[in-house]
Backbone bond lengths (Angstrom), bond angles and torsions (degrees), N, CA, C in turn:
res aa  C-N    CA-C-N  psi(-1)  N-CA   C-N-CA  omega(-1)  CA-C   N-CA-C  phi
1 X - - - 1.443 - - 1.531 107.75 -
2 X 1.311 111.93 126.95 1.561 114.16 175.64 1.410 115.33 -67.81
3 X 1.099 121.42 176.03 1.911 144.27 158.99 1.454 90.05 -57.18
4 X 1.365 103.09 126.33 1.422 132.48 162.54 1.532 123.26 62.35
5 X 1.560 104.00 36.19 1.942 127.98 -154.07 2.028 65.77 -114.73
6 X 1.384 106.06 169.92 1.580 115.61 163.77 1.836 80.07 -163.34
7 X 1.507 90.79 141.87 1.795 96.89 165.44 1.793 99.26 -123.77
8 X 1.482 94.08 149.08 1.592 121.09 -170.66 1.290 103.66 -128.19
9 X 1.953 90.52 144.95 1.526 107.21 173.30 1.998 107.14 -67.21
10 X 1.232 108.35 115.52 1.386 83.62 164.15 1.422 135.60 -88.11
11 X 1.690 102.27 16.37 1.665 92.83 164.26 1.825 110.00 -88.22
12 X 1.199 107.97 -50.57 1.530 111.89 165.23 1.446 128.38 -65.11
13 X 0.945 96.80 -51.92 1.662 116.33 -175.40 1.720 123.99 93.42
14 X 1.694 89.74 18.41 1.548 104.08 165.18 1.324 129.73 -45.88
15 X 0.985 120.07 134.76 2.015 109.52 173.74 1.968 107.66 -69.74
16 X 1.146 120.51 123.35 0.738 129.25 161.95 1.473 143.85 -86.01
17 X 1.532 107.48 -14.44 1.004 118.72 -168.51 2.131 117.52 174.45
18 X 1.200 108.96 97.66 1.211 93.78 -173.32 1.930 111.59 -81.47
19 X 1.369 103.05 -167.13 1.171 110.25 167.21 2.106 125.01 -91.90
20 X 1.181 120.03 164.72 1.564 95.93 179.37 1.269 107.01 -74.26
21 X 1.803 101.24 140.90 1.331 102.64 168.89 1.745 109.35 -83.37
22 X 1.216 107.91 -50.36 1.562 118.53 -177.64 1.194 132.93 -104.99
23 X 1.279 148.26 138.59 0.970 152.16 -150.08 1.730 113.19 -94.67
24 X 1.383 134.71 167.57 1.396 105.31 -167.71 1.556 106.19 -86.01
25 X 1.885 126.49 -5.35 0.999 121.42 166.49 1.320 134.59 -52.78
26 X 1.496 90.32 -49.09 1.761 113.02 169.88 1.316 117.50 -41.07
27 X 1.855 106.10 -62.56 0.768 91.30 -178.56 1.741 137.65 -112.39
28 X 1.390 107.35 52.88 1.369 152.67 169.19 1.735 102.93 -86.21
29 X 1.293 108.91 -67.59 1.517 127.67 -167.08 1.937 84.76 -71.09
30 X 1.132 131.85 -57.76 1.279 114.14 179.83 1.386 133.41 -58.89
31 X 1.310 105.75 -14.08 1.285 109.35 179.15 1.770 130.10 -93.14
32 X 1.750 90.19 -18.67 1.764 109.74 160.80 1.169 123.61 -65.51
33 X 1.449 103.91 -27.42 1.946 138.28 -177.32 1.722 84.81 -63.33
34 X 1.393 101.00 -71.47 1.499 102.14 -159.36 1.760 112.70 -57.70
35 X 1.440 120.60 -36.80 1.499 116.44 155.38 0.998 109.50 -35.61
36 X 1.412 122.03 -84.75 1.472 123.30 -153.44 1.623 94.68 -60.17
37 X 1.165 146.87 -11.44 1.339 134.59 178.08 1.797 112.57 -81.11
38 X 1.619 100.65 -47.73 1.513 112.10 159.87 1.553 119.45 -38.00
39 X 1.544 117.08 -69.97 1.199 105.94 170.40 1.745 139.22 -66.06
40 X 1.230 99.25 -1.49 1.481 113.93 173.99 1.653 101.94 -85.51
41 X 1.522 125.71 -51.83 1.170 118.36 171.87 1.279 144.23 -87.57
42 X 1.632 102.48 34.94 1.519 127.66 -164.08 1.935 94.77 -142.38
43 X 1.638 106.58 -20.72 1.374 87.91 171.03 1.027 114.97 -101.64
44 X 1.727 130.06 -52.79 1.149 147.25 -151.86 1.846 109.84 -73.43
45 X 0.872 145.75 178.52 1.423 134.36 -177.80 1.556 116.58 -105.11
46 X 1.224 114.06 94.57 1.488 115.60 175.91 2.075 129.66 -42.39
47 X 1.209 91.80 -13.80 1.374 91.50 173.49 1.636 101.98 -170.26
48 X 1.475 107.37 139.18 1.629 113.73 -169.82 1.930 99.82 -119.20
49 X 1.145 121.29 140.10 1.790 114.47 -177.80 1.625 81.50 -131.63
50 X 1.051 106.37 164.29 1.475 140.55 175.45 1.725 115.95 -157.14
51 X 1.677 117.44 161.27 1.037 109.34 -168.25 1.475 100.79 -176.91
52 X 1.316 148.09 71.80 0.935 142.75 155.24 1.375 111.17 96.36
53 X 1.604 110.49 37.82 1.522 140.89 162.09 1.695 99.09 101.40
54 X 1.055 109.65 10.73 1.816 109.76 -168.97 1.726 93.20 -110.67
55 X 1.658 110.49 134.03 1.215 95.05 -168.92 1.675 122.93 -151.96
56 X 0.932 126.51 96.48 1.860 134.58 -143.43 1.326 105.50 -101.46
57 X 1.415 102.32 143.42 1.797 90.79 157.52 1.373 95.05 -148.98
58 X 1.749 125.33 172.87 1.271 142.41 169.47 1.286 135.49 -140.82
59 X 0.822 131.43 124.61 1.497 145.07 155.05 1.410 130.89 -42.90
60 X 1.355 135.54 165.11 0.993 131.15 -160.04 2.100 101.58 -89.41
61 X 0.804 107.23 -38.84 1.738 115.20 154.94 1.197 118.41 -36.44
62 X 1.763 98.17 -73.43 1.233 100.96 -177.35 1.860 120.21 -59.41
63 X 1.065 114.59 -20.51 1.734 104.20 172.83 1.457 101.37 -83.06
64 X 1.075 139.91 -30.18 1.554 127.59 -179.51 1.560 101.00 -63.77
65 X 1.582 122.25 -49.00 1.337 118.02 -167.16 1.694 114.95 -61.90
66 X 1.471 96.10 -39.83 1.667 106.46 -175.47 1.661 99.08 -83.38
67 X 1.618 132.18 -0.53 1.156 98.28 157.11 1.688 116.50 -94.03
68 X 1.196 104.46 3.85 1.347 112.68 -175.25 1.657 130.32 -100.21
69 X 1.882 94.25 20.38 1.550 113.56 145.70 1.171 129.23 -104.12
70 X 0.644 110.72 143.47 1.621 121.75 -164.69 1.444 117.52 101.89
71 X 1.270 108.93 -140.56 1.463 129.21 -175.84 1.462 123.53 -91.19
72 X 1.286 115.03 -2.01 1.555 135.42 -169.79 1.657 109.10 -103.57
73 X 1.188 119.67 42.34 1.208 97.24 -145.25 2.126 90.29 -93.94
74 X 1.149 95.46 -22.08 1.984 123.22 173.10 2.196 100.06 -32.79
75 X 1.769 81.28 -39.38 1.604 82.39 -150.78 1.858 91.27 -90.87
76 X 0.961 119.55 -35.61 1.384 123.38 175.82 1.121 102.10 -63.38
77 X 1.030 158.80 -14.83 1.524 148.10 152.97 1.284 108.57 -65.73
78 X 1.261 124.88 -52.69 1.600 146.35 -179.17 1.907 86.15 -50.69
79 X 0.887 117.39 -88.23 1.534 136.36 -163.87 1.487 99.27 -41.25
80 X 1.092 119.57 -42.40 1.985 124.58 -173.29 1.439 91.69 -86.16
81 X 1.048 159.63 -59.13 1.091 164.45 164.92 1.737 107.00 -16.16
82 X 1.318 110.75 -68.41 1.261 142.36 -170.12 1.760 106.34 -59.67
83 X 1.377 73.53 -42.92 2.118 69.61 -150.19 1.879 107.19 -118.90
84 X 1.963 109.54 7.39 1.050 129.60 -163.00 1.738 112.74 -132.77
85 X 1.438 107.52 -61.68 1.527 109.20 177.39 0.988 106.07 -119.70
86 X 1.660 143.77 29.91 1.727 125.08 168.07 1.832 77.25 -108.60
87 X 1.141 141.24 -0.48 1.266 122.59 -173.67 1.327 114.80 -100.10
88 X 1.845 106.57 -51.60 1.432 120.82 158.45 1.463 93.20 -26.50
89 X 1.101 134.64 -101.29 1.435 162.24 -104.98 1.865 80.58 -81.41
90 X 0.951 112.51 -64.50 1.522 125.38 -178.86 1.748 102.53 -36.28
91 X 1.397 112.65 -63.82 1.809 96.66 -177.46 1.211 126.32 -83.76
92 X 1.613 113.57 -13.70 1.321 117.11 168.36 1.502 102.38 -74.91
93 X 1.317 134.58 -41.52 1.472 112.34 178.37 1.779 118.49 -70.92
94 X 1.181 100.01 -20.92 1.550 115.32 170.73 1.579 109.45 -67.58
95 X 1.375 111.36 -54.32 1.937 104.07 173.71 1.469 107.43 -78.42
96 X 1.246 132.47 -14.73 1.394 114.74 164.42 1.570 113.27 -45.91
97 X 1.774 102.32 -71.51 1.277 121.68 -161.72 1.243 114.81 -52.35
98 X 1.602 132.30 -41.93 1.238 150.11 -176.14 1.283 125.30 -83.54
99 X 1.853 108.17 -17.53 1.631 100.92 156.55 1.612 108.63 -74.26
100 X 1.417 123.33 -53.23 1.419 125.03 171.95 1.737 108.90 -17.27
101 X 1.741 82.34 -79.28 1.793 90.27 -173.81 0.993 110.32 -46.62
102 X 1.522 149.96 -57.12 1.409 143.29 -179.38 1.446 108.46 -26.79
103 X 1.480 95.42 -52.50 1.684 96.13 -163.54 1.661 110.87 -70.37
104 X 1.390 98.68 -9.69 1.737 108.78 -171.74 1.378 100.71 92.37
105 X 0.827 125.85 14.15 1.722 124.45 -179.41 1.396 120.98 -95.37
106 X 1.143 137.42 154.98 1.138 132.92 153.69 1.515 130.77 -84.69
107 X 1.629 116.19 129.02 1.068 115.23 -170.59 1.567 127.88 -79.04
108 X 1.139 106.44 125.13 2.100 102.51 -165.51 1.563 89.17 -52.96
109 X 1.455 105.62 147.89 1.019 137.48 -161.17 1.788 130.55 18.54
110 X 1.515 87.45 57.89 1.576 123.08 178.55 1.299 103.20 -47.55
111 X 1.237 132.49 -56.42 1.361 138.63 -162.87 1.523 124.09 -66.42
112 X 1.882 109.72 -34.23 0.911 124.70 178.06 1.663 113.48 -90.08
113 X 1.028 121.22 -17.95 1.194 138.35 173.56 1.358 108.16 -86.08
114 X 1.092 145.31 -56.96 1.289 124.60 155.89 1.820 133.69 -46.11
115 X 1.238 101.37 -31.57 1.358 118.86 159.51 1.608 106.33 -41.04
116 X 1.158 111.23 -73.86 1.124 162.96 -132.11 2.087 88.33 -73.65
117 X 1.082 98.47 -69.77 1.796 114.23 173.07 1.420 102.68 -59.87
118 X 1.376 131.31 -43.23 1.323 124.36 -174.30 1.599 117.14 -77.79
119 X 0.971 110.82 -28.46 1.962 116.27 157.47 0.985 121.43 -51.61
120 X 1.809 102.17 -57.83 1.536 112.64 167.09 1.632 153.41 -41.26
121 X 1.830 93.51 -23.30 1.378 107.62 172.04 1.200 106.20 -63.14
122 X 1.404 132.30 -93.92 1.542 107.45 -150.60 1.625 105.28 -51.92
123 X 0.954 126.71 -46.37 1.899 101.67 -173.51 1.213 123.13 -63.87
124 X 1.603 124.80 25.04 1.128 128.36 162.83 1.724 126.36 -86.73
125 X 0.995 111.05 65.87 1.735 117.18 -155.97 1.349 126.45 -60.23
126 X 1.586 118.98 4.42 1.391 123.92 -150.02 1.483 106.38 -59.07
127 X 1.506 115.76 -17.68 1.819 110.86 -162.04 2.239 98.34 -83.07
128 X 1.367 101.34 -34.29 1.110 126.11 -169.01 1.817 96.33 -63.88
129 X 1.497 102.61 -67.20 1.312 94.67 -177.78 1.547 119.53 -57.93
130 X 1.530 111.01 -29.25 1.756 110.29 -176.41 1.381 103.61 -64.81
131 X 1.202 134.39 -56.08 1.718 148.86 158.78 1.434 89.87 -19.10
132 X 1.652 137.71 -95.66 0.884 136.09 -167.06 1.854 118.30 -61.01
133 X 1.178 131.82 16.04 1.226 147.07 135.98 1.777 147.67 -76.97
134 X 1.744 71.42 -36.45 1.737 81.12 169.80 1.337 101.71 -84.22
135 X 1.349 128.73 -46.97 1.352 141.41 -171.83 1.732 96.44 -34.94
136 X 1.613 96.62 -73.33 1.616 93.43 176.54 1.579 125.24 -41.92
137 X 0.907 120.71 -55.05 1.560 124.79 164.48 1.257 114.90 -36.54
138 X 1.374 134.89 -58.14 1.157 126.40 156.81 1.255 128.25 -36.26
139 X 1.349 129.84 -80.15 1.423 137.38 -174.33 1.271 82.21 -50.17
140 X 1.639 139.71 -86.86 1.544 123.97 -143.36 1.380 124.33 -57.48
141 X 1.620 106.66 -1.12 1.470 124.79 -161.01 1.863 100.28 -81.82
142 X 1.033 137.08 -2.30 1.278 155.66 -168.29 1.416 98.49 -100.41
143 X 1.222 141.72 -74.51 1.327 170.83 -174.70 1.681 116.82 -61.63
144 X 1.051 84.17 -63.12 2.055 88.17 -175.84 1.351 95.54 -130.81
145 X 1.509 111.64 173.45 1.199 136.12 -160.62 2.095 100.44 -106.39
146 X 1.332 110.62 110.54 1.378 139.78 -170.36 0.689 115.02 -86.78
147 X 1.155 130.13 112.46 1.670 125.02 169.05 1.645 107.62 -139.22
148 X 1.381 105.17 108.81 2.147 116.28 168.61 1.820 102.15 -58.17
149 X 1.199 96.11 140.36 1.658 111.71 -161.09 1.390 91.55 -109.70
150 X 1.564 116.56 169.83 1.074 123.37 162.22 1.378 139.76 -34.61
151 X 1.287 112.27 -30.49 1.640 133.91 -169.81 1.483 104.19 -105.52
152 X 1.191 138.17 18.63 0.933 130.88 168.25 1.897 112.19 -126.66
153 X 1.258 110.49 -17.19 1.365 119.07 151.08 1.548 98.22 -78.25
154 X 1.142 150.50 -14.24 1.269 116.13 -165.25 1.914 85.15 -114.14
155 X 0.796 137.64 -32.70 1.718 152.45 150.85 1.869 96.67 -14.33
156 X 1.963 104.92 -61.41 1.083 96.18 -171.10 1.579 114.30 -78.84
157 X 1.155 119.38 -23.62 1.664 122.08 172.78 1.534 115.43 -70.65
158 X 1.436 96.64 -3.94 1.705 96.42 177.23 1.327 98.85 -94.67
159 X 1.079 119.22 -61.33 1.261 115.81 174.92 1.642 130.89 -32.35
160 X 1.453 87.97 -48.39 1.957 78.97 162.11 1.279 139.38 -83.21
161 X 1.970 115.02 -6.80 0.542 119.47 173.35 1.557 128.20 -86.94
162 X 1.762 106.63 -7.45 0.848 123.45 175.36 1.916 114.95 -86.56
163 X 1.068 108.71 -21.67 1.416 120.70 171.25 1.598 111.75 -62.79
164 X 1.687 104.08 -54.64 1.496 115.66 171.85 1.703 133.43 -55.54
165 X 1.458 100.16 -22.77 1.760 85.90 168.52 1.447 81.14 -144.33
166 X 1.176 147.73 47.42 1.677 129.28 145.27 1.951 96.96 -102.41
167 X 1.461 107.00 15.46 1.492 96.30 -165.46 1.619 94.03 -77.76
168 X 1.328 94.52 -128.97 1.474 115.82 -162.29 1.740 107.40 -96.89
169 X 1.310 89.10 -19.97 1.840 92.83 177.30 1.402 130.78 -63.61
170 X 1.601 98.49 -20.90 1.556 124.27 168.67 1.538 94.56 -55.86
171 X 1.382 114.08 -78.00 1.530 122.19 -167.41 2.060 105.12 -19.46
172 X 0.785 87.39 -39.24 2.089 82.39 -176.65 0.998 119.48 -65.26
173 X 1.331 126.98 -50.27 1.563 122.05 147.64 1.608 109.62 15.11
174 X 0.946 102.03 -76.38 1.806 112.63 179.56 1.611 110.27 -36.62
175 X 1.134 95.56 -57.25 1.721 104.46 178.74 1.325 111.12 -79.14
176 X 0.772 122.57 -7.05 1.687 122.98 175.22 1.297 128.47 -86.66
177 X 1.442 99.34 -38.18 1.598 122.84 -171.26 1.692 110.24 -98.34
178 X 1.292 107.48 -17.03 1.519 131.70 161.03 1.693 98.63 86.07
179 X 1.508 98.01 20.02 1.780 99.20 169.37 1.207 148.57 -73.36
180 X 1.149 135.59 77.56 1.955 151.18 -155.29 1.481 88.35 -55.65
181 X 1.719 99.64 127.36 1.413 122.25 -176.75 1.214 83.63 -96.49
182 X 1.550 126.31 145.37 1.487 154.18 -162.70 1.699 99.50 -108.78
């Protein structure tokens, strides 16, 4: 199937199958994008408050750690999980697989690694947590003085960049590399 072909059920008229959008360079080069976006929104401070010369900001760490005093500690695992290591884990198994494939190669332990990314989608939460970031910004935006940090523009470019090759375009791989899913 070519670039920009889609095949349909013709009893439903479901999509069955599009054409490639990206190539495995693309999306190789997008997925280094999405590192360097990861570590930008894991160092830099996603949101800064101030308030009458007193003046904070945090990181994406730092809210997992500070939810993980007290009594919450269930959800701070949930939350680091979500918005910390299902993503890590997500582009490093994504630039594994896609330097291989570039090369035409197969990547040692290809099978499990694709596994591996496809579990991973829904616990990848980044859109969920940005939603619940801006949200805050809003409401606190009344009250104290708001300011979105570096890591939360780069939070949101991860996020799309993570939408763009953790999609379905990965899935071909299989057919490409001529690898029989078990």
């Amino acid at each position: 199937m070519n670039k920009g072909e889609t095949a349909y059920c013709l009893r439903c008229a479901g999509v069955l199958s599009r054409g490639q959008r990206m190539t495995i360079e693309q999306m190789l080069a997008l997925s280094i994008a999405a590192g360097i976006m990861f570590v930008f929104a894991n160092v830099f401070p996603v949101i800064s408050i101030s308030m009458k010369g007193l003046h904070n900001q945090v990181t994406l760490w730092g809210s997992v750690e500070a939810l993980a005093q007290g009594q919450i500690t269930l959800i701070a695992l949930v939350a680091g999980l979500a918005i910390i290591f299902a993503p890590a884990l997500q582009i490093a198994l994504l630039f594994w697989v896609l330097v291989h494939a570039q090369r035409n190669e197969i990547a040692p332990g290809f099978k499990i690694c694709m596994r591996t990314l496809e579990h991973l989608r829904p616990w990848s939460m980044l859109e969920v947590c940005l939603l619940g970031i801006l949200v805050a910004i809003i409401k606190l935006g009344g009250m104290l003085d708001v300011h979105p940090g570096v890591g939360l523009w780069a939070m949101s470019m991860l996020m799309v960049l993570i939408v763009l090759i953790a999609g379905k375009d990965i899935r071909r791989l299989w057919d490409d590399l001529g690898v029989e899913p078990e």
